[in-house]
Each structure stands twice: as structure tokens, then as C-alpha cells.
C-alpha positions, 0 to 999 in steps of 0.5 A: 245420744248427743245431737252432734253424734258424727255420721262419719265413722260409721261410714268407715265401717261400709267404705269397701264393702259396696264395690262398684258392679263389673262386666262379667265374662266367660273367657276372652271373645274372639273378633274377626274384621268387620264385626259390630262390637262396642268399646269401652271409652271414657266410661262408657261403651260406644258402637264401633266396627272390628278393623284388624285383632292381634295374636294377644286378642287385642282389637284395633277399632273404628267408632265415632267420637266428637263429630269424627271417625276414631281409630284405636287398639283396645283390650279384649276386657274393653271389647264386647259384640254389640249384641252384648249390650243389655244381656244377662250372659255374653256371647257363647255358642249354643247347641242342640242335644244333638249337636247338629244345630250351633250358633253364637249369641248372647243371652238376652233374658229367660221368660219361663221355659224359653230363652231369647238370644242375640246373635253377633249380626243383632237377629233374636231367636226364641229357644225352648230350654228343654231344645238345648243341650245338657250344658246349657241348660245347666248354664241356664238353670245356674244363671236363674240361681244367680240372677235370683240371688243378684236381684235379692242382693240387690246387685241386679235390678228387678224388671217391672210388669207390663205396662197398662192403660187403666179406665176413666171408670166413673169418676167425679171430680170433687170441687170446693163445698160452697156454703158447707159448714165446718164439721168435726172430723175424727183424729187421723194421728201418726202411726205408732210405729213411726218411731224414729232414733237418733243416729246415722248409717252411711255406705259406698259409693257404687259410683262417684255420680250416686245421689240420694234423690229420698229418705223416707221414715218407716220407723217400726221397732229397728227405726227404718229409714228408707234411703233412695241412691240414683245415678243419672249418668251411668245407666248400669246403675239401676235406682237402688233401696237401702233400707237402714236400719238405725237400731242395729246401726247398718245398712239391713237390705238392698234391692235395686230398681230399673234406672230412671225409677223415682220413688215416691212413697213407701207404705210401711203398713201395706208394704207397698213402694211407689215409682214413677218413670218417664215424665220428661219433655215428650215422656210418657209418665207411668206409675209402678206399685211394687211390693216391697220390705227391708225384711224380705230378699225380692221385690215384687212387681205388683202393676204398671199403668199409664199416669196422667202428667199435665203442663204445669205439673213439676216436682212429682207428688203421689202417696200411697192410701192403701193396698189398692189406691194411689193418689197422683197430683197430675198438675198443679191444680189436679189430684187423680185416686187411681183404684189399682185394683179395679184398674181405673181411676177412682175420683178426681181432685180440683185445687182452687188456689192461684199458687197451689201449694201442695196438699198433705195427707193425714198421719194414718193416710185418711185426709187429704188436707187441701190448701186453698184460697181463702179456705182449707179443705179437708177431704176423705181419701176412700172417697174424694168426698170434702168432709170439711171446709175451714175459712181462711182471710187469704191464700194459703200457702201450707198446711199441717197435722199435728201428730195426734192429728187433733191440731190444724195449721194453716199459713197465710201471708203475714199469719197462722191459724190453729184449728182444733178439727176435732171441736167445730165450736171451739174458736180458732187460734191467730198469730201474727208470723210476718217471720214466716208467712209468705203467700207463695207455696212452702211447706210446714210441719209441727215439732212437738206441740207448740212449734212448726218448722217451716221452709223457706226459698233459701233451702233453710228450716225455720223453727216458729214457737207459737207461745212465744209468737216469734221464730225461734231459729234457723236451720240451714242444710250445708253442702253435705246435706244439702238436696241434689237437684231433682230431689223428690223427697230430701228431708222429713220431721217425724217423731220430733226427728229431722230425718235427711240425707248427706254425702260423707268423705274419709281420705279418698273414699266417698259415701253417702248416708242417711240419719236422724236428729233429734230436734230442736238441738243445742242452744235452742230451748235455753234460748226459748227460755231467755229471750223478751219477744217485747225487746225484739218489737221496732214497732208497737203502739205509739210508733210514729208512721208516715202514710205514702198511698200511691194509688191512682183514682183509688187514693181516697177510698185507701188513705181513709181505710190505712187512716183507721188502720193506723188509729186502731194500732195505736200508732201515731200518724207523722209526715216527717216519721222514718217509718212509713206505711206504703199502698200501691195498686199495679197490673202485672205481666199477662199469664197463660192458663190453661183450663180442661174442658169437658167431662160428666160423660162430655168430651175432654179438650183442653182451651188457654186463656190470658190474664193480666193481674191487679196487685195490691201492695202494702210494706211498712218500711223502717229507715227504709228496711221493710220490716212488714208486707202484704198483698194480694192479686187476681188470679185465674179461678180453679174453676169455671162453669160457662153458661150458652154464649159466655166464652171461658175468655170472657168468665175469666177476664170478670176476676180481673179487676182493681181491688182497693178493698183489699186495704180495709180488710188487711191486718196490720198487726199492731206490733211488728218483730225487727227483721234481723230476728225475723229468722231466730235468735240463733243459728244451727248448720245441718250437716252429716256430723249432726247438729251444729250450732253456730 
């Protein structure tokens, strides 16, 4: 299959067939003066006061709209009782067997053998089905058909359980294994099944404000992708699933979720979909599990419990272990288990990283793979329990598993390190990545076995070869496939398949689609073959390199240190050089961190402290471009024990302190890639048409 093969034609197929949900009604309501109706007004309905009707059932009505009182005649079809808001059914009357007891009401839900009504002046009632007349309860009895066959057709949202407090249990919380050796762990490789294809399906819009906030690889024989539509305007549109088939080239399965549900994670095994609702300013945070398959008609809701959200957490992370256990990154340092079945919380995980970049689990969900500073750990997801700890030089800022699960990488600032975490004794592989280092969070995956892809905070995709030792390409998302904002999970690589979402337009119609291709794409293999990493290197062994070292009282002791750097690499140190090699030291701006306090049976409270940074600088600059960079700075550790009379201001502010060792133990490499390449040789857009190179 052609790794420019168009997603749109496919979504001439769909365009049509998805129409937009519409108000039902039962014949046209009849309103008197005075009755509390909603009009429907630029999109949406809006309280408003009966003022006067006409023979035609037209309503003349009073609302408020931009700071003011509005009057204006409406159609009956726009015009429904306030109590109408929210109901499965509209305003009809309602009768005993007898006759003798009548009321006017909408139909708010059906719980059992009950139903609960609304009536035009907003009181509810609770009524028996087997209180009501024969007609209706035909009526209820057609609209369970019907609510049933919406909810499996995903046209009607499925409500979640009641929602529960789960206990503390007696969690512990897991901390980095000062001391502990490195130890082989056994291979936790990608399932077989997540098989992914090439190919794309698209459909229509329900509305113009549908976004696609995930796509998540399933894989399996039909190559299921799960695409996730949301819509954060109207909240008619509840989150909807669509779960794709790319074997068959359609759309297989819709259900559809209540509005402002996030999902977070799907597992195909346990057939268990993840969601989180709430989470904003003031918002209590909840998590659902819900059991859930493109094969079958209903979702079922399986628990509702309260999650923990801390101060710093941001975009929401959670993934599903197993039937039972959930693991929540609750802020940006902290990783809850919760036990869904025991209801409690399981274990808990403390990050030791500055930046905390986010953790990544295993192919068959049984590590935790931790990035932190100046280590990766590798934890067992049953348990919480650190089953090896791998040194790293500095703060890592990505993580990834092979796919055989044999091979880990670890990002750094300016390298790469390559553990095989199957072989204690074997040795570990560096590689100078200056093209793709950074010592802030990003994210990583492997393509194939001797290439990662890594983001960068432009949004684009970057393809290092770790043969060649250089970035290979670029790949940059264009407008069509670009995240919207809020997005939880946009893209993923699975299979050696860039799985992402985009919009797609044909004349008037719009759409959305998910797909799959194939990865590297075109050109970029002959490029891989063709290119001389030697004839990209602006500085290498007998470059001239001037040494600028702008650090107070610590001049000396750096200058001595960059001196022997300089001897090591080969270069040749000239006061009158266009490249130069500049050390600096700074304080930064003063941060406010927050540490919780307590726990092992004590009670939990939370203190702030302050700290002002030491930054150590390194750029080695050519004709004033920086062609190379690094450093390091003080941070607040991820964790304090305070002894009697120590105050945790105290502990904090003894991390804070120059550090013009850093300049003896940074490595410079002795070759250095000219930062026009630093990115690739080439470029390739990402669009909803595929692969496109430029």
C-alpha cells in the first residue's frame, strides 16, 4: 500500500450517513402566559417566561440575552418547558389505570420499575410502572426498546455508576533503591496482537465543534484503532468511540460516553476502557472503568471512584494494568495503583526528577519504566516494588522499550544511552544526540530496532538512527493532523505504524479520520543509505576553539577543567577562533515547591517552600550559532526526611549551591553535526493524504 494513499475519499463514503442528533417530539406543546420554557437561540436553548402564543402555536417570548431583557416570537419546534431539559421524552400527560389521576410532565429517567417525572412548574415525582395506565406503560416499555437500541448505536450516552470514595488501604509509597544493583528483568514485549495496517477510515461530523482529543492502536486481526470525537461547545454531544476498523476500511462500532469524559487508556486484552471527568479549577477529578469492544452493542459501566489530582499535575495520564488496577500520575512527581477491586489504593510512586518527565509502561503492561535524575528505574506494576535501577550521568528526560522489550533508551541532554535490561553484564551503549537531547520532558519511541522518534516542542517528529548517530528526518504534523488543544493522547508509533488523527474536508462537508502509515516513508531509507555523517561535522579534532569563562570567583578551577576538555578532543585552543566554547554560572528566578508531608499511619498535610536555582552553562558557538549546549541546575529533591528540629526550608535550601564541578565531568563531544542538519537531511509533512515529503 502506498504511504501516500489519501484518507479522503474514504471519507466520501461516510459523509451523510452520521447526521447530527435532533430534538424529539411527540406533536407540537401547547403554552399558555406565564409558562417557564427554554428558546432555542443561536445554537442553544435558553430560559425564558411564556408572553403571549398565537392560533399557529407560535410563542412570543421573554429571556435574557447579552446583559438584557429580549423579547421575540418563536416557533413551536424552537420552544420547549424548562422541565424538558435534560429528559429522555417530552412534556405529555400521565395517567392512572383508573383515569382519575392526570398530570403533565416530562420523562426524566427509568430506574427499574419506576420512573421519575418533571412537571411544567420543575417539582419531580416518582411513579411505579405498574401505577400507570396501560398506554403508558406501553410508552415506557417502547422508549427502553429505544433508549436501549440508541445507547448500542451509540446515538444516546451511557450514564456512569454511582460515584465512590475508595480507601487509603495500606499503601506504601515506593522511593528510589539507594545502592541497589542493576539486576536483569525479563522481556515485557508488545503484544502480538497490536498489529496495525496501513490505511484510514473518516466520517462526519455530528457538529462543526467535533475534535478528535485520542487515537488509540488496539491492533488485533481487523487492525482496530480507537478514535475519541468530543465537542466542548454543545453538550448534547456526549464523548463518543469510534472504533475503526482498518482491515474492513469502516467505521465497525460507535458508543457514546457522557460529555466531558476523557478517555485515557483502552485495554484490548482486559477489554476495559478508561475515563476521567472533572479535573478543572475547583472540579473534583473522578475515574471510570468501563467495560467496553468494537465487537459488542453496550458499554458497561463497571466503577466510579474519586482520584487524587495534585497542584502540578497537567495533561492527565493514567493507564490500565490489568482487570483490577489502574495506575494514576496524580501530580507531576506522584503515581497512585489504585486496586479497583479491593476499592483502595494499591501502592504509591514518588519520581525523583526536577522536570518529571512522564513514565512509560511496558509492552505487556508489566513495568513501569521511571525516568529520573541521574537514573532510570524500572518498577513491577503488580506490586510498586523497584525491580532495577539503571545510573544515568544526568537528568533524563525520555524513556522507551523496544518492542521485544530487550532494549532501553534513555534521553539525556546532549546523549543516548542503550541498556539491554535483559544482560546486567553487558555494557551500556552511548551516543552523542546533541540533534535530539534536551533536559527538559519529551517523549520517545523506537521504530524498528536501530531508530527512535522523538518530539520535539515544536510539535514536529524527529527520526534519529542510532547507526548513523545523527537525526535522520523530520516529520512535521500539518494543520489537518495537527493535536487540538487539550488533546490527551494525539499520536502513537506502534508496529513501525504512525498512528494519528486529522480532520478532512470534500466541497461543504467536513469530517474527521483516523489511520495508519507506514514509517520511515518516502525518501528516507535512500537518504540513510547516501549520506557521509563525516561531511556534516563543523567541529571535529583539530578545530580552533576559543575559551570564554565568565564565572566569578569559580573562574580558575573552570577554565583548568574546559583547558583539559579541549586537550582531550583534539581541538586547538586559539584566542582569535570564530568557534568558542563559553562557561557561565547564574542564580535563577526563586520557585515555589510543594512537598506532602506525613504518611506510614501519620497524618498527611501539605508545606511550600522556596528555592532560587544555581545554573551552570556550557554552548560551544560557530560564527556565533550554537552548534552545541549543556548544563545543569539545582532543583528541589523529590524527596526529604527531616530529623528533630531540621525544617523542610532548611533541608531544601542545602541542594542549593554553585556547581562548578559540573565543568569537569560534562562531555563534550569531540565531533559536533552542523545544526542546519541537526533535524534530518529531509523533510516529510503529516497530513490526512498520508505521508508527504517535501
Amino acid at each position: 500500500m502506498n504511504a501516500v494513499r489519501s484518507l479522503l475519499p474514504i471519507c466520501a463514503l461516510v459523509i451523510g450517513l452520521l447526521a447530527a442528533g435532533t430534538r424529539e417530539a411527540s406533536g407540537a406543546n401547547t403554552y399558555k402566559e406565564g409558562d417557564l420554557i427554554e428558546v432555542n437561540f443561536l445554537g442553544k436553548w435558553w430560559p425564558a417566561t411564556v408572553v403571549a402564543t398565537n392560533a399557529r402555536g407560535d410563542v412570543m417570548a421573554e429571556y435574557e440575552f447579552a446583559g438584557g431583557n429580549q423579547r421575540k416570537a418563536f416557533a413551536n419546534a424552537a420552544v420547549r418547558y424548562q422541565c424538558e431539559s435534560g429528559a429522555i421524552a417530552p412534556v405529555r400527560t400521565w395517567s392512572d389505570p383508573s383515569g382519575t389521576f392526570k398530570t403533565k410532565a416530562a420523562l426524566l429517567k427509568i430506574e427499574g420499575e419506576a420512573i421519575v417525572i418533571r412537571k411544567p412548574d420543575m417539582k419531580e415525582l416518582t411513579i411505579q410502572v405498574a401505577n400507570l395506565s396501560t398506554s403508558d406503560q406501553s410508552f415506557v416499555k417502547s422508549l427502553q426498546k429505544k433508549v436501549a437500541d440508541d445507547i448500542s448505536s451509540g446515538k444516546k450516552w451511557v450514564e456512569p455508576p454511582p460515584l465512590e470514595t475508595f480507601a487509603a488501604g495500606d499503601a506504601f509509597s515506593s522511593t528510589p533503591a539507594f545502592g541497589a544493583q542493576t539486576t536483569a528483568i525479563t522481556p515485557d514485549p508488545l503484544p502480538a496482537y497490536l498489529k496495525i495496517k496501513q490505511g484510514g477510515v473518516a466520517w462526519a461530523l455530528d457538529n462543526f465543534h467535533d475534535r478528535i482529543s485520542a487515537v488509540i492502536p488496539l491492533g488485533g486481526t481487523d487492525s482496530w484503532i480507537l478514535g475519541v470525537v468530543t465537542n466542548g461547545f454543545e453538550k448534547e454531544f456526549g464523548t463518543r468511540l469510534y472504533w475503526v476498523s482498518l482491515a474492513k476500511q469502516k467505521v465497525q462500532q460507535r458508543h457514546m460516553l457522557p460529555p466531558g469524559e476523557v478517555v485515557l487508556d483502552y485495554h484490548p486484552k482486559a477489554k476495559r476502557l478508561l475515563t476521567q471527568s472533572g479535573g478543572g479549577v475547583g472540579e473534583e477529578t473522578a475515574y471510570t472503568l468501563w467495560g467496553a469492544s468494537p465487537v459488542e452493542k453496550e458499554l458497561k459501566p463497571i466503577v466510579k471512584w474519586r482520584a487524587e489530582k495534585g497542584p502540578s499535575a497537567t495533561t492527565p495520564w493514567a493507564r490500565i494494568i490489568d482487570e483490577k488496577l489502574v495506575l494514576q500520575r496524580a501530580d507531576k512527581q506522584k503515581y497512585i495503583a489504585w486496586d479497583t477491586e479491593r476499592k483502595q489504593i494499591a501502592y504509591r510512586v514518588s519520581q525523583e526528577s526536577f522536570f518529571a518527565p512522564s513514565a512509560i509502561i511496558s509492552g505487556g503492561r508489566k513495568y513501569l519504566v521511571l525516568p529520573e535524575d541521574e537514573r532510570v528505574r524500572i518498577i513491577d506494576t503488580t506490586n510498586g516494588q523497584t525491580l532495577t535501577s539503571l545510573p544515568a550521568a544526568a537528568s533524563v528526560s525520555s524513556v522507551a522499550l523496544s518492542e521485544d522489550g530487550t532494549k532501553l533508551a534513555a534521553l539525556e541532554r546532549y546523549s543516548l544511552r542503550i541498556w539491554d535490561v535483559t544482560n546486567p553484564a553487558a555494557a551500556e551503549e552511548r551516543i552523542a544526540a546533541e540533534a535530539i537531547g534536551t533536559p527538559f520532558s519529551t517523549t520517545m519511541t523506537w521504530v524498528g530496532t536501530d531508530r527512535l522518534m522523538t518530539s520535539d516542542f515544536h510539535g514536529s517528529l524527529v527520526l534519529f538512527s542510532l547507526k548513523r548517530r545523527l537525526a535522520l528526518w523530520t516529520y512535521e504534523l500539518d494543520m489537518d493532523a495537527r493535536p487540538e488543544h487539550g488533546a490527551t493522547r494525539t499520536h502513537e508509533i506502534v508496529d513501525r505504524h504512525l498512528v494519528y488523527a486529522a480532520s478532512v474536508r470534500q466541497g461543504a462537508n467536513h469530517g474527521l479520520a483516523v489511520g495508519a502509515v507506514q514509517l520511515p516513508g518516502p525518501k528516507v531509507d535512500e537518504a540513510d543509505n547516501a549520506v557521509d555523517p563525516a561531511s556534516l561535522l563543523i567541529v571535529k579534532p583539530g578545530t580552533a576553539v576559543k575559551l570564554d569563562v565568565q564565572c566569578g570567583e569559580h573562574d580558575a578551577q573552570v577554565r583548568t577543567a574546559l583547558e583539559a576538555e579541549i586537550q582531550k578532543n583534539g581541538w586547538v585552543r586559539d584566542d582569535n577562533a570564530t568557534t568558542v566554547l563559553t562557561a557561565s554560572m547564574k542564580q535563577g528566578e526563586s520557585q515555589t515547591v510543594t512537598y506532602r508531608l506525613g504518611g506510614f499511619g501519620r497524618p498527611v498535610s501539605e508545606e511550600s517552600v522556596t528555592i532560587t536555582p544555581y545554573i551552570s552553562s556550557l554552548n560551544l558557538t560557530v560564527d556565533q550559532t550554537v552548534a552545541w549546549s549543556s548544563g545543569t541546575r539545582t532543583g528541589a529533591p523529590g524527596m526529604v526526611s527531616l530529623r528533630e528540629g531540621q525544617t523542610l526550608q532548611g533541608e531544601v535550601e542545602r541542594w542549593q549551591k554553585p556547581n562548578p564541578g559540573f565543568f569537569a565531568t560534562v562531555d563534550i563531544p569531540d565531533s559536533i553535526f552542523d545544526p542546519a542538519k541537526r533535524k534530518g537531511m529531509g523533510t516529510t509533512s503529516v497530513t490526512n493524504r498520508g505521508l508527504i515529503p517535501k
